[in-house]
N, C-alpha and C positions, 0 to 999 in steps of 0.2 A: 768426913763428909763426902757423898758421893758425889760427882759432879756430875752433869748432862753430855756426856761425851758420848762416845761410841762405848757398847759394852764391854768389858774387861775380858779378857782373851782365858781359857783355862787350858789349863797344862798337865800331863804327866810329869810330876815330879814328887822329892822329897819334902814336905810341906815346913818341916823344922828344921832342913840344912839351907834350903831357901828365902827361910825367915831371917834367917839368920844369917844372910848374904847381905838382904838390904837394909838388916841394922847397921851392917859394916858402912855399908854406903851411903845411907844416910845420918850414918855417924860422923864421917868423914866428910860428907859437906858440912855440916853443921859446926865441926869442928874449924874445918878452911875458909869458912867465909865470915866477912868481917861483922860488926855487929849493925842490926837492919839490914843486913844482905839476905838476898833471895837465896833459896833450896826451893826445887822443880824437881816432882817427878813426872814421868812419864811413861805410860805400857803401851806398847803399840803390838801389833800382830804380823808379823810380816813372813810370807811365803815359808809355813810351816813350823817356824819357831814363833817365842815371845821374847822381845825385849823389853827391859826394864832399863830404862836412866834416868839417874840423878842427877842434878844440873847445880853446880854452885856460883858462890858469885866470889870467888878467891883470885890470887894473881896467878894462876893456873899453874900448869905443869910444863917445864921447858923439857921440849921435845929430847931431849938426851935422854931424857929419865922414865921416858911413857913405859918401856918395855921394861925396867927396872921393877917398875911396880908392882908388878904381879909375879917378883918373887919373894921366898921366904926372905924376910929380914930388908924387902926393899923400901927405902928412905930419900924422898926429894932431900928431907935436913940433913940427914946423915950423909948424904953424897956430898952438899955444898958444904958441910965442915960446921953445920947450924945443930941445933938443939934440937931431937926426936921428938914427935908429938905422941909417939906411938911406938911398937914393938915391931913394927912393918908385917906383921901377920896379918892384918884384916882384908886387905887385898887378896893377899895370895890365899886365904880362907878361901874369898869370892869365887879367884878364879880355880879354884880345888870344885870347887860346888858345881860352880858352870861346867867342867869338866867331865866331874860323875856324871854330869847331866848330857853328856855328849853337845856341851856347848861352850863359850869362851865368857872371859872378862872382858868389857874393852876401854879405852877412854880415850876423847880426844877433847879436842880445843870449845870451848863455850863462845859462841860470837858475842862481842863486846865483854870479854874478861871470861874467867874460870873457866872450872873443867864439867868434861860430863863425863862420867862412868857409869856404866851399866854392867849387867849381865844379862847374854842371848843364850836360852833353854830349847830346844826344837818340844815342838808340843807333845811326843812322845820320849822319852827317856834313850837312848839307843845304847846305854851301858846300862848293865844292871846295880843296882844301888844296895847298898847292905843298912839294912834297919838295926 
């Protein structure tokens, strides 16, 4: 359902490696956050790119691990010695895509609990992408 906000921002990019970015992401909230907790997205348009972030309402990410995340095999459970929820690829999927896309993964702190992760795309591609 579309909401009354400002209109959605269009981009240059892959439409199916992109899709498929914020499955990860919104996998991944839905996944971290407890049951009745909120998932938020949000597109904003900002000075030539588009970002995208997901907003959950989990007990966040301790900052030792933020930059972990966005590699192959990276794991908040697998760091603290806990139980994988995951194969740690979905992130580093993200930020592989944000990449092609001459842009980054990011994530930081949610006010009042959880994380937010997104991916920032500049609205023209600046690497070229392989179909």
């Amino acid at each position: 359902m579309r909401g009354t906000g400002p209109p959605i921002p269009s981009l240059s990019a892959d439409r199916k490696l992109l899709r498929r970015a914020l499955e990860n992401l919104l996998s991944n909230a839905i996944r971290y956050s407890p049951a009745g907790g909120e998932v938020r997205v949000d597109v904003k348009d900002t000075a030539g790119a588009v970002e995208i972030e997901v907003a959950d309402s989990g007990v966040g990410v301790p900052g030792a691990f933020k930059k972990e995340l966005f590699t192959k095999f990276g794991s908040v459970e697998a760091a603290n010695g806990g139980i994988r929820r995951g194969f740690g690829l979905g992130l580093y999927m993200v930020d592989l895509v944000a990449r092609a896309h001459g842009g980054r993964g990011t994530v930081r702190d949610r006010e009042g609990g959880g994380s937010i992760f997104g991916i920032t795309v500049p609205r023209q591609a600046t690497a070229p992408l392989v179909h």
